[in-house]
MARBA-682213 format. One line per 8 residues: for each residue x, y, z of C-alpha. Coordinates in steps of 0.05 Angstrom, whole numbers. Each point is the difference from the previous one (the first is absolute). Layout:
X:Y:Z | ...
This chain:
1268:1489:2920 | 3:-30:-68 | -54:-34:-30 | -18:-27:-68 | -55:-20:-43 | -7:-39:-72 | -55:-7:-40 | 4:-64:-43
-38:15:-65 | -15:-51:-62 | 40:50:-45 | 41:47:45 | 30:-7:77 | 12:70:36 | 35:10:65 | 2:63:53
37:10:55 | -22:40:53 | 50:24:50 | -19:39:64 | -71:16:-27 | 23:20:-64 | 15:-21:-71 | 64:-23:-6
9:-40:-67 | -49:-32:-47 | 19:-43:-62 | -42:-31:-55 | 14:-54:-52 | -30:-64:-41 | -31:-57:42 | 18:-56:-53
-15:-74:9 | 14:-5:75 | -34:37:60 | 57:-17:47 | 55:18:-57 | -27:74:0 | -5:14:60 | 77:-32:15
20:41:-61 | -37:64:20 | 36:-6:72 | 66:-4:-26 | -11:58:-44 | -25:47:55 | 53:-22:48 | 49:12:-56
-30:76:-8 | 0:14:70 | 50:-35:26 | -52:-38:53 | 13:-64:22 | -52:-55:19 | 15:3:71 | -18:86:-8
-67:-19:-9 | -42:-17:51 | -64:-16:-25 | -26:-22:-70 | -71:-2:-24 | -11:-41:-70 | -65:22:-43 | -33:-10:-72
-13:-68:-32 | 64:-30:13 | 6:25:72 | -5:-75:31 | 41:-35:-50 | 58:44:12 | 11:-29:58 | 35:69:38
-19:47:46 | -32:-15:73 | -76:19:-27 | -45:2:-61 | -55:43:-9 | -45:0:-55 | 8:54:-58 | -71:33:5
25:17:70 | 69:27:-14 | -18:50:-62 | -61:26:44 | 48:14:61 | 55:20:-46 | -41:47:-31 | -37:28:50
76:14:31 | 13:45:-66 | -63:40:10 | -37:-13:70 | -66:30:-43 | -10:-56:-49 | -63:-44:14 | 10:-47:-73
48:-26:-37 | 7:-23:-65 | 62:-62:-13 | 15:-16:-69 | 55:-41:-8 | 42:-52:-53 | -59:-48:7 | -59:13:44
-35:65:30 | -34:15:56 | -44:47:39 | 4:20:69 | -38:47:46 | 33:28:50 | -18:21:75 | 39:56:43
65:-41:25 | 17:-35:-69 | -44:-62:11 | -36:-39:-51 | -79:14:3 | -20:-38:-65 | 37:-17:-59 | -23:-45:-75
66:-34:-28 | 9:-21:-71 | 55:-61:-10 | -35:-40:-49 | 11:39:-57 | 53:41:-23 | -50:55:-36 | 7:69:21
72:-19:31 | 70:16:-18 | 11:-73:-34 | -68:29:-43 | 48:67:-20 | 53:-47:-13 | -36:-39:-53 | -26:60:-34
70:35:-5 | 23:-58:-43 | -56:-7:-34 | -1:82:-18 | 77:7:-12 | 11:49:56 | 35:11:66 | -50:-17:58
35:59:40 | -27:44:-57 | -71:-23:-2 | -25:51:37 | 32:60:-25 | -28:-31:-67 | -75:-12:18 | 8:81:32
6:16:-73 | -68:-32:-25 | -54:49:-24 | -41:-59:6 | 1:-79:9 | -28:-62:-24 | -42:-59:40 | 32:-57:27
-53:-44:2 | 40:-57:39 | 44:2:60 | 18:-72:-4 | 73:8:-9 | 9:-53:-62 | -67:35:-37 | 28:67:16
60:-7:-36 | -34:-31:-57 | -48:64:-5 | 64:45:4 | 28:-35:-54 | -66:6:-42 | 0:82:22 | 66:10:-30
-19:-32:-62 | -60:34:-14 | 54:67:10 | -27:24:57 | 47:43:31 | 44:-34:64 | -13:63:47 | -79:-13:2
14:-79:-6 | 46:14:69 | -49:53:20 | -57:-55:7 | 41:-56:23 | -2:62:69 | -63:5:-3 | -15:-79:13
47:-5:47 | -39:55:36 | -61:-22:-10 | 22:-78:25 | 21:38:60 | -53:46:9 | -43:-57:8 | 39:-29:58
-1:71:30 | -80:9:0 | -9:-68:23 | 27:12:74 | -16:72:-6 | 44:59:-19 | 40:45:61 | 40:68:-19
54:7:4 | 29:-49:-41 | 65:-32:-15 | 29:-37:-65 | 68:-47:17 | 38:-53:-30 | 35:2:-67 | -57:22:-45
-7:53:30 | 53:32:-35 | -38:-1:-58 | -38:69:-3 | -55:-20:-49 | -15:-46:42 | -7:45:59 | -34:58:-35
-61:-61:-35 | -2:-24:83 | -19:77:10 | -53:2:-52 | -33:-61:17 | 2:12:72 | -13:74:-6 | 49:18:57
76:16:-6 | 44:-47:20 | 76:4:44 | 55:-37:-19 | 63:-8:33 | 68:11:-24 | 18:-73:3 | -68:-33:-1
30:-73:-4 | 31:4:67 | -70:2:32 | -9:-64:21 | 74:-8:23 | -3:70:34 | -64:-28:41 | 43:-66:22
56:39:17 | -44:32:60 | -31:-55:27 | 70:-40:-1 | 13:73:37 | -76:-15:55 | 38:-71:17 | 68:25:16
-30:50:42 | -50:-39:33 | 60:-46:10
């Protein structure tokens, strides 16, 4: 049995395959414009890799923000849903999880099984997301995939008084005037992530163990300021931005089999 799931995102689309229980394939690439483009584009790709066709498939679940535009797959399920049960598939002990992705984050705890107990989602704003890294990156002259190998450097940092993204990048820009040096300048732009996020965390209540997905996540300054602020250490998985996909992937595997 062959079964697949995609996880529509605002600035990335990720696909797994699962075949006979386990991973087969998994593929990840820029959304762009059109919901219903990536996910035709992401297809191809993967059946180009694997040499799949459509008709090998038998069941596909769509998830993430552009899950009902797309327009494919037999079933949607919502995102919170698929990183808590794609997750809790990784590591059957993790009771929260922590999603930041291109341009929202979210919280989730986490009961035995993978389901969704509480969660507090932020997609109003893109502070404290990957969009937020983005902007700084430019504004800072540096490689957002080296941002936090640079902030691990910092003796120190500096306050970021604002996490609006626009004020933000104003500050940065002030920082680096004044000379202050870009490690603690990248250093504190961590720490308000973390403390954005800590906030979400305390608000529905803190469960250990948990685990950091999606694409920021690869940032390890950004991990090791979560693990200050939330005074607990923190797992991530080697391809944290195939969470949500992973978790759609196995329910489009629950409706083949209850078929």
């Amino acid at each position: 049995m062959i079964a697949a799931g995609i996880d529509i995102g605002s600035v990335s689309t990720e696909m797994v395959v699962m075949k006979n229980g386990k991973l087969f394939a998994s593929c990840i690439q820029e959304t762009g414009s059109n919901s219903r483009s990536a996910t035709e584009r992401i297809m191809e790709r993967v059946y180009s890799e694997t040499g799949l066709s459509p008709d090998d498939i038998d069941f596909i679940v769509t998830t993430g923000y552009g899950r009902k535009a797309a327009g494919i797959g037999k079933k949607n399920v919502t995102e919170l849903s698929c990183h808590a049960r794609g997750a809790w598939h990784l590591n059957n002990e993790v009771r929260f999880v922590i999603d930041i992705g291109g341009q929202d984050s979210k919280v989730i705890k986490v009961s035995r099984g993978g389901k969704t107990l509480d969660f507090l989602m932020n997609d109003k704003c893109a502070a404290g997301t990957g969009r937020f890294l983005e902007v700084m990156a430019r504004a800072l002259e540096v490689n957002i995939e080296e941002m936090g190998e640079i902030a691990l450097k910092a003796h120190g940092s500096v306050t970021i008084s604002s996490m609006c993204t626009v004020f933000a990048e104003s500050e940065v820009v002030s920082l680096i005037a004044e000379g202050n040096p870009r490690e603690e300048i990248i250093r504190g732009l961590m720490n308000s992530i973390a403390s954005r996020v800590a906030g979400m965390v305390h608000r529905i209540g803190l469960q250990e163990p948990v685990m950091l997905t999606g694409g920021v996540a690869l940032n390890r300054g950004v991990v090791k300021a979560l693990e200050e602020k939330l005074g607990t250490t923190i797992s991530v998985p080697s391809n944290p931005q195939i969470v949500g996909a992973l978790g759609a992937a196995l329910f489009a595997m629950d409706e083949q089999e209850g078929q």
